[in-house]
C-alpha positions in Angstrom: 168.8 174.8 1.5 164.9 173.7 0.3 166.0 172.6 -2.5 169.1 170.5 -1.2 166.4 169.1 1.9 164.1 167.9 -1.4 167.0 166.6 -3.2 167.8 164.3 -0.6 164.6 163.2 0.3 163.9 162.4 -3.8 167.3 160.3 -3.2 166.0 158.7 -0.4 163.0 157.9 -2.3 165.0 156.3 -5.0 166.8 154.4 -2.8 164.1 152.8 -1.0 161.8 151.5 -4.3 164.8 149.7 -5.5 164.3 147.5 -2.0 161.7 144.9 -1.4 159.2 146.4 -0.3 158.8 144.9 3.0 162.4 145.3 4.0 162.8 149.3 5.0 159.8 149.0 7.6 161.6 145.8 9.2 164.8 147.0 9.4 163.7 150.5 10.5 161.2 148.6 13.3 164.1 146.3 14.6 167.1 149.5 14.5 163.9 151.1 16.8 163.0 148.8 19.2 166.3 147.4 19.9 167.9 150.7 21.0 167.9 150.7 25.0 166.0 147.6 24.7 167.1 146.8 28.1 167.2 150.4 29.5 163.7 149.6 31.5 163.0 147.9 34.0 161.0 144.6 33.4 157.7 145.9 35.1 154.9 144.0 36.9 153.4 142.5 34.0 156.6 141.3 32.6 157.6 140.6 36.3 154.3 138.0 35.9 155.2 136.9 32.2 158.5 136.0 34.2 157.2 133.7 36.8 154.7 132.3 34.8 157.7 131.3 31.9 160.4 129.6 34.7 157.7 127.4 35.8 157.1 123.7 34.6 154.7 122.8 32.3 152.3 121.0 34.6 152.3 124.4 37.0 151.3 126.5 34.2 148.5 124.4 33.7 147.9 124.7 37.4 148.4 128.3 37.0 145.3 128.6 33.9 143.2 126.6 36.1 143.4 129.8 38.9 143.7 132.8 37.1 146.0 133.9 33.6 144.0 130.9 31.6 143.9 133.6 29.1 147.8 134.0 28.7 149.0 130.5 29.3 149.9 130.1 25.3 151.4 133.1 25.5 153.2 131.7 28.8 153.9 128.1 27.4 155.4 129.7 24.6 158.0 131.9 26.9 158.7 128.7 28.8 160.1 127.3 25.8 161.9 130.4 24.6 163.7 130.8 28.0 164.3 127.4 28.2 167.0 127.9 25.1 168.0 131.6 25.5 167.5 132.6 29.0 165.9 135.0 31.6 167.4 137.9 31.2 165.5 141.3 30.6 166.4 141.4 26.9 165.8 138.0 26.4 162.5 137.9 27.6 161.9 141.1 25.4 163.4 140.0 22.0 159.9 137.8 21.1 158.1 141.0 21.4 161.1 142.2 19.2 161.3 139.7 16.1 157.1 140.1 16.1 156.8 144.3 15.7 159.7 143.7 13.2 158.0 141.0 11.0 154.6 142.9 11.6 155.8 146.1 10.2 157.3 143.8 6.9 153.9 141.9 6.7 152.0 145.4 7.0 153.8 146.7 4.0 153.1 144.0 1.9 149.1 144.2 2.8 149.7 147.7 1.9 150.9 147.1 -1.6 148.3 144.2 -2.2 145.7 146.5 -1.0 146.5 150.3 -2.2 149.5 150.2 -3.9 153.3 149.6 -3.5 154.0 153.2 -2.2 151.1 153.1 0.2 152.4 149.6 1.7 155.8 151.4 2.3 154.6 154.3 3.6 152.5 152.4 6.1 155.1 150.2 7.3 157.5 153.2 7.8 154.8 155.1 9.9 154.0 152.0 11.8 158.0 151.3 12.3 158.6 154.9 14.0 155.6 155.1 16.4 156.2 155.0 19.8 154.0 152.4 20.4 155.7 149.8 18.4 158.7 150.3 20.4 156.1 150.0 23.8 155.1 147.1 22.8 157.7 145.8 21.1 160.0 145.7 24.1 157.8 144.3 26.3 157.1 140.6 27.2 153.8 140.3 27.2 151.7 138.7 23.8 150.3 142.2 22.3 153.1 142.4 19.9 152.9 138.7 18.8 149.0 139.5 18.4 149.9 142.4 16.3 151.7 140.4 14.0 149.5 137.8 13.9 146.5 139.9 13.3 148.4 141.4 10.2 149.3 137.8 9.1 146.0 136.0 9.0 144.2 139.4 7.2 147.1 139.4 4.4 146.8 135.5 4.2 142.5 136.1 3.9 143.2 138.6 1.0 145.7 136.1 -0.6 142.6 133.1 0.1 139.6 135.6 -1.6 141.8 136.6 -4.7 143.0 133.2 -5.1 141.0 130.7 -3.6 142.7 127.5 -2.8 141.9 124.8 0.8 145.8 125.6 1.3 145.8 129.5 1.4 142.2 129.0 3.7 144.7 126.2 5.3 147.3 129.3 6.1 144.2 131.3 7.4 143.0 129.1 9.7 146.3 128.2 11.2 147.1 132.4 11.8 143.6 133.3 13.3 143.7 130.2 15.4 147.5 131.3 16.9 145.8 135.0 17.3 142.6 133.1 19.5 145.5 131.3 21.7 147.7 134.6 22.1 145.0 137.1 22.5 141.5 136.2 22.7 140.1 139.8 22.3 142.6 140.3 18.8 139.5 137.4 17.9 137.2 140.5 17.4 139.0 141.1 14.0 136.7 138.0 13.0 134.2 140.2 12.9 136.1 142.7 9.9 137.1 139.7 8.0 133.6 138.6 8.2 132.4 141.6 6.8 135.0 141.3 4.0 134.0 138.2 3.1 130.5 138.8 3.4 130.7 141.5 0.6 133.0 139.3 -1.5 130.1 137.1 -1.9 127.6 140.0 -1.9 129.2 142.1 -4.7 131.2 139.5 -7.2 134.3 140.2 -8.3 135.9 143.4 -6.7 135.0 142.6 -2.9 136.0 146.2 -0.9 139.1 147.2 -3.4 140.2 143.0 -3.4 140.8 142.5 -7.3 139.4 139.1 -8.0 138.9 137.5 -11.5 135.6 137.1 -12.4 134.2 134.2 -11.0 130.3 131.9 -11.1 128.3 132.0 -8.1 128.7 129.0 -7.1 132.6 129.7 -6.6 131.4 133.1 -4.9 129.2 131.1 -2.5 132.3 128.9 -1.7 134.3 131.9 0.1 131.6 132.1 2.5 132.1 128.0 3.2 135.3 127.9 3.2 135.7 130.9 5.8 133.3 129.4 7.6 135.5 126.4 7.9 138.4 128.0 8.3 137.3 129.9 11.6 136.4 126.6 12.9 139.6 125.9 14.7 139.8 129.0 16.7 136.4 128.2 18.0 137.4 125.0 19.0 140.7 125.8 20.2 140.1 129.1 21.9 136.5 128.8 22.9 137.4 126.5 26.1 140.2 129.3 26.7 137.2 132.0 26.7 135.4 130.2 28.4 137.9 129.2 31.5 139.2 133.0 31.1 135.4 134.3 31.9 135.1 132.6 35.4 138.8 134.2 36.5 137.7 137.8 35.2 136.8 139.3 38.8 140.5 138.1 39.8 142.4 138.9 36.8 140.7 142.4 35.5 139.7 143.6 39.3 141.5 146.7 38.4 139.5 148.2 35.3 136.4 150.2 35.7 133.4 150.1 32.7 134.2 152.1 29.4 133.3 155.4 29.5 132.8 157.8 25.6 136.1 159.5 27.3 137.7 156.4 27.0 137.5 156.7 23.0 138.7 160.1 23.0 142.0 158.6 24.4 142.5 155.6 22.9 144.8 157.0 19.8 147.1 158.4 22.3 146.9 154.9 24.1 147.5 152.7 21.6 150.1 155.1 20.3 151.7 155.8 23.4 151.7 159.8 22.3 148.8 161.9 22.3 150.2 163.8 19.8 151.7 161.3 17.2 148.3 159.1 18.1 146.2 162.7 17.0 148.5 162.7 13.7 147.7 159.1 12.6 144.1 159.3 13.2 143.9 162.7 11.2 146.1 160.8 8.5 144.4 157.6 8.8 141.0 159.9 8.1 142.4 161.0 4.5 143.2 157.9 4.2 140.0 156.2 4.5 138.5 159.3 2.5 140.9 158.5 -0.7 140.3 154.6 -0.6 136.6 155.0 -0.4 134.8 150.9 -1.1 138.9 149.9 -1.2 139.1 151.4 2.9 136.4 148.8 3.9 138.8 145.8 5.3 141.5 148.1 7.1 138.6 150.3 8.3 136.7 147.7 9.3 139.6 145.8 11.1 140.1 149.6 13.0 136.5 150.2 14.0 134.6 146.8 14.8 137.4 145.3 17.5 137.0 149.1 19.1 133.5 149.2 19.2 132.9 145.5 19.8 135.6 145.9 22.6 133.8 149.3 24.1 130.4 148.3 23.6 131.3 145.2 26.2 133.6 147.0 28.2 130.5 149.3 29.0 128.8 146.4 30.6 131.9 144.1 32.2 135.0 145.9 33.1 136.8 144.8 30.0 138.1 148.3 28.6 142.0 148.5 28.4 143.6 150.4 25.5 146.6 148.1 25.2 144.6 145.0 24.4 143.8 146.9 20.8 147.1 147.5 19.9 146.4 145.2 17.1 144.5 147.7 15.1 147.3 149.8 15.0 149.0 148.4 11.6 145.5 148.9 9.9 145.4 152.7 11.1 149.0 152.9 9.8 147.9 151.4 6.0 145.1 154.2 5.7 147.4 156.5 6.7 149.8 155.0 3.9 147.2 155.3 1.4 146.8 159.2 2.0 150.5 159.6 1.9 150.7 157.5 -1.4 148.6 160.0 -2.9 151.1 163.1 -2.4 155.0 163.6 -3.4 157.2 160.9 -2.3 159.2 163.5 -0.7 156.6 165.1 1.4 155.4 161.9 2.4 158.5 161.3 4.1 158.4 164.2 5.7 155.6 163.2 7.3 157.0 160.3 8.6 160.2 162.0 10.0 158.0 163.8 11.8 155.7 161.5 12.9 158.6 160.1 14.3 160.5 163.5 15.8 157.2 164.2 17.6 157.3 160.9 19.5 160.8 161.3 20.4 159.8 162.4 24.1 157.3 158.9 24.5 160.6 157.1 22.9 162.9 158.6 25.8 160.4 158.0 28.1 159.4 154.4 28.0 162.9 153.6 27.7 163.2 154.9 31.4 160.4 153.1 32.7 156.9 151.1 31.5 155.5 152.0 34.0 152.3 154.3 33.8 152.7 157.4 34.5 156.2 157.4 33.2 156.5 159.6 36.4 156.3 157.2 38.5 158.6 154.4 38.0 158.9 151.5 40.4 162.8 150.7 41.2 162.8 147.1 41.8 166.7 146.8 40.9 167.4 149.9 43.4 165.7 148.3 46.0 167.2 144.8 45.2 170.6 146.3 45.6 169.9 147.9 48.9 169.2 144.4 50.7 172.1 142.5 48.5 174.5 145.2 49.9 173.8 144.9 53.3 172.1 141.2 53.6 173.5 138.6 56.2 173.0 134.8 56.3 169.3 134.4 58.4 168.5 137.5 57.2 164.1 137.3 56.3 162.5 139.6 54.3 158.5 140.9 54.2 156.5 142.4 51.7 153.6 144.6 51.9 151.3 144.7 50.5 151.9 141.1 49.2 148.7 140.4 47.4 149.2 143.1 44.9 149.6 143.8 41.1 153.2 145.6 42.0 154.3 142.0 42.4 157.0 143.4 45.3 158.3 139.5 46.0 158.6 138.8 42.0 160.6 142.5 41.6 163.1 141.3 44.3 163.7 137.9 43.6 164.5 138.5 39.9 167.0 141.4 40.5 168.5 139.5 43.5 169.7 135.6 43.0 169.9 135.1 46.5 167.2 136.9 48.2 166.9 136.9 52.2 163.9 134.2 53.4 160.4 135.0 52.5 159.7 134.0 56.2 156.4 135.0 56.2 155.5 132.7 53.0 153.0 129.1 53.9 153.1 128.2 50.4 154.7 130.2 47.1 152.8 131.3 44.2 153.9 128.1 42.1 152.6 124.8 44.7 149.2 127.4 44.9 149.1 127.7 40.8 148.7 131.4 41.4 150.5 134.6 40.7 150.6 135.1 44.8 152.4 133.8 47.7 150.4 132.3 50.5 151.4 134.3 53.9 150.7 133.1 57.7 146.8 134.3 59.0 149.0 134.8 62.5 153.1 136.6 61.8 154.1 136.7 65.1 154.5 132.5 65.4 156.5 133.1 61.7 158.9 135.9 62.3 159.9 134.0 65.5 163.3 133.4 66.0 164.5 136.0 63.2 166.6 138.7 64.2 166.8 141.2 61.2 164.0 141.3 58.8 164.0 143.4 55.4 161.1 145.0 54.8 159.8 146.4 51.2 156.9 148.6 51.2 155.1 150.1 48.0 155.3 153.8 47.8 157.8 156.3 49.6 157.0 156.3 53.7 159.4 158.0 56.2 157.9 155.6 58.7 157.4 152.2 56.7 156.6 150.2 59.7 153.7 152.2 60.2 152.4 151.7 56.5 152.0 148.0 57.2 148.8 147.3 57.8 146.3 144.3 59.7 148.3 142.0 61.6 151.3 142.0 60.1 152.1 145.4 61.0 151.1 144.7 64.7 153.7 141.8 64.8 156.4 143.7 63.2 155.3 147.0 65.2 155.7 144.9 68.3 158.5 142.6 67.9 160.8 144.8 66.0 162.7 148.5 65.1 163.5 150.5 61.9 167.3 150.6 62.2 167.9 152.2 58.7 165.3 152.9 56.0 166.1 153.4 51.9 164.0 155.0 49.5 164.3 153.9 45.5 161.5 155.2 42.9 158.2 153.7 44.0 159.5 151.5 46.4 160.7 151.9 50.7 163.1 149.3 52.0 163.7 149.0 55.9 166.3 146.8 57.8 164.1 146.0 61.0 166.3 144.8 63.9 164.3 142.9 67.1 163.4 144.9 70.3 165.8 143.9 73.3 163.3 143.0 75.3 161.4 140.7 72.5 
């Protein structure tokens, strides 16, 4: 039985290096993320890429101007993409798609350039089967288009330093300044491809494991120019964006507390979305590192300096959230491809089978929910469902709380095309430029005249009218009953019917 097992992984072997080299990691990352692509719910901060996307052009400016400046590219680019293929949850999720796919094909060939053929492979097969690729891959928010782009612009940079030419910078400077407009913190790989570049001129011809031919000074001394001047757009393009994004940070990142050295601790498991497969890769990643020696310095560089750069601010301004370094993945997976380049091809896959078998749990999982913990899912559709099936016409329906990051009024409205009036709503979340609905300082001159009013609480509540608070509660306590109450996953809906005597 051992020996049929290594037979057929030496087949498999044989098999793959007569392919491109890019091609298994892209097809095994889009066979991946595409199965139950549109098994989970879209959750809130799809639910937000969603309304911000359906809007107009001139209200997602409005909308940059009060709160998401950071993620309006992101969101101007889903505007057009809906605009041609729709809003449905796997439309809104096959972006995210196409850019783990072509990340996972770009990451192989940095592997080859860099190690060696078998070492790009490896790394884009170990990349493909993480659970975190699929996380992020199915989701429609701009970390997987930052992932690919942060791949892209360091391949094109090792293209520009062996071959120097203004149209390869040209490429460069085009791919960093898209990876400053999708994700402004993926900008702290600058500081790993400044590095690079930095001992490129320092040390001549073999710059960290990049094989250059032997070139004067005075071409050496050009690298540093022309980088300089390639970087130039992004700080003209995305410094206003960091700028604007700065002044919204109390509003936008309310939610994250200051870095703590736990924090690093966890981040493998974060950013691979398994403790256990994020534990392999960084013991993997370690040989890795260890075998490359000088050659390791750009793909550990690009792993340590965003995470440091990122922890050392988030220690100081609430800034520290593992998904935003999902980037750094790809260049975790290519050290790890190096180590397995260096053992049998067959055992080497091995490794990446079971890479891929121990994250089979986090696959499951995520597919049921995004949601964090994967325990507690939040049931928009359920909910949705309940007030579809038993909605009238003049039917209005409440949300509590309303200013929150659940986004209960964007979860309803998208699973229900013709949802019950917001009646307590002065001005919607689009005429504000916000992510937020505007509600009435005084209810009880706004609910009346309405008879029945759905109510959708966060969290599960025998008595939902009771977990309303401030003066919206006291308007619905006084004004109206529970006549039946339904509870979905994360969510309490109530049909309230008025008092008799109101």
């Amino acid at each position: 039985m051992g020996q049929l097992s290594e037979r057929s992984a030496g087949a498999a072997w044989e098999h793959l290096r007569r392919l491109p080299v890019w091609l298994p990691p892209a097809l095994v990352t889009v066979a991946v993320t595409v199965t139950g692509l549109g098994s989970a719910q879209l959750w809130r901060d799809e639910l937000a890429t969603w309304s911000a996307a359906t809007r107009s052009p001139g209200d997602l400016a409005r909308l940059a101007g009060t709160i998401d400046a950071a993620t309006g590219p992101y969101y101007l680019l889903m505007h057009l993409w809906t605009g041609v293929f729709g809003d449905s949850t796997i439309a809104l999720r096959v972006p995210a798609v196409l850019a783990m796919t072509v990340a996972a094909g770009l990451l192989a060939v940095l592997g080859a350039r860099l190690v060696d053929r078998r070492g790009g492979l490896f790394a884009g097969l170990l990349f493909a089967v993480l659970p975190g690729t699929s996380r992020y891959g199915q989701e429609a928010r701009p970390y997987a288009l930052a992932t690919m782009l942060a791949v892209l612009a360091t391949l094109l940079l090792v293209s520009a330093l062996r071959r120097p030419s203004w149209a390869r910078w040209a490429g460069y400077a085009a791919a960093v300044a898209a990876l400053g407009l999708i994700h402004l913190i993926a900008l702290t790989l600058l500081a790993a491809h400044a590095l690079v570049v930095l001992v490129a001129w320092w040390r001549g011809p073999t710059p960290a494991g990049i094989a250059t031919p032997a070139q004067p000074d005075a071409t050496r001394d050009r690298r540093v120019w022309r980088w300089l001047v390639a970087v130039l757009p992004v700080a003209l393009l995305a410094g206003p964006l960091l700028v604007k994004a700065r002044t919204q940070q109390s509003r936008q990142l309310n939610w994250v507390h200051l870095a703590r050295l736990d924090d690093l601790t966890a981040l493998p498991g974060g950013v691979a979305q398994s403790s256990v497969v994020g534990g392999l890769l960084l013991g993997v990643a370690a040989l890795g590192a260890a075998r490359l020696g000088r050659r390791a310095l750009l793909p550990v560089s690009a792993v340590l300096l965003p995470v440091l750069l990122l922890f050392a601010a988030g220690a100081v301004v609430p800034l520290w959230v593992p998904r935003y370094l999902v980037f750094v993945v790809p260049f975790a997976c290519l050290l790890a491809g190096a180590a397995l380049a260096a053992v049998a091809a067959p055992a080497a896959l091995v490794v990446v089978v079971l890479a891929g078998l121990l994250g089979l749990p986090d696959q499951a999982a995520l597919r049921r929910t995004h949601e964090w913990p994967r325990s507690a899912p939040v049931d928009y559709a359920g909910a949705a469902r309940v007030i579809a099936d038993g909605q009238r016409p003049g039917d209005a329906v409440v949300y509590s709380p309303r200013h929150s990051w659940l986004f209960l009024d964007l979860g309803i409205e998208y699973h229900l095309s013709g949802p019950p009036r917001d009646v307590l709503v002065t001005e919607d979340e689009v005429r504000r430029g916000d992510l937020w609905a505007a509600e009435c300082p005084q209810p009880a001159p706004c609910l009346a005249g309405t008879t029945r009013v759905w109510l959708v609480v966060s969290g599960r509540h025998a008595e939902p009218l009771a977990a309303v608070p401030d003066a919206k509660g006291d308007a619905l306590r006084r004004d109206f009953t529970v006549a039946q109450v339904w509870q979905r996953p994360g969510l309490t809906v109530a049909l309230l019917t008025s008092r008799p005597d109101r």
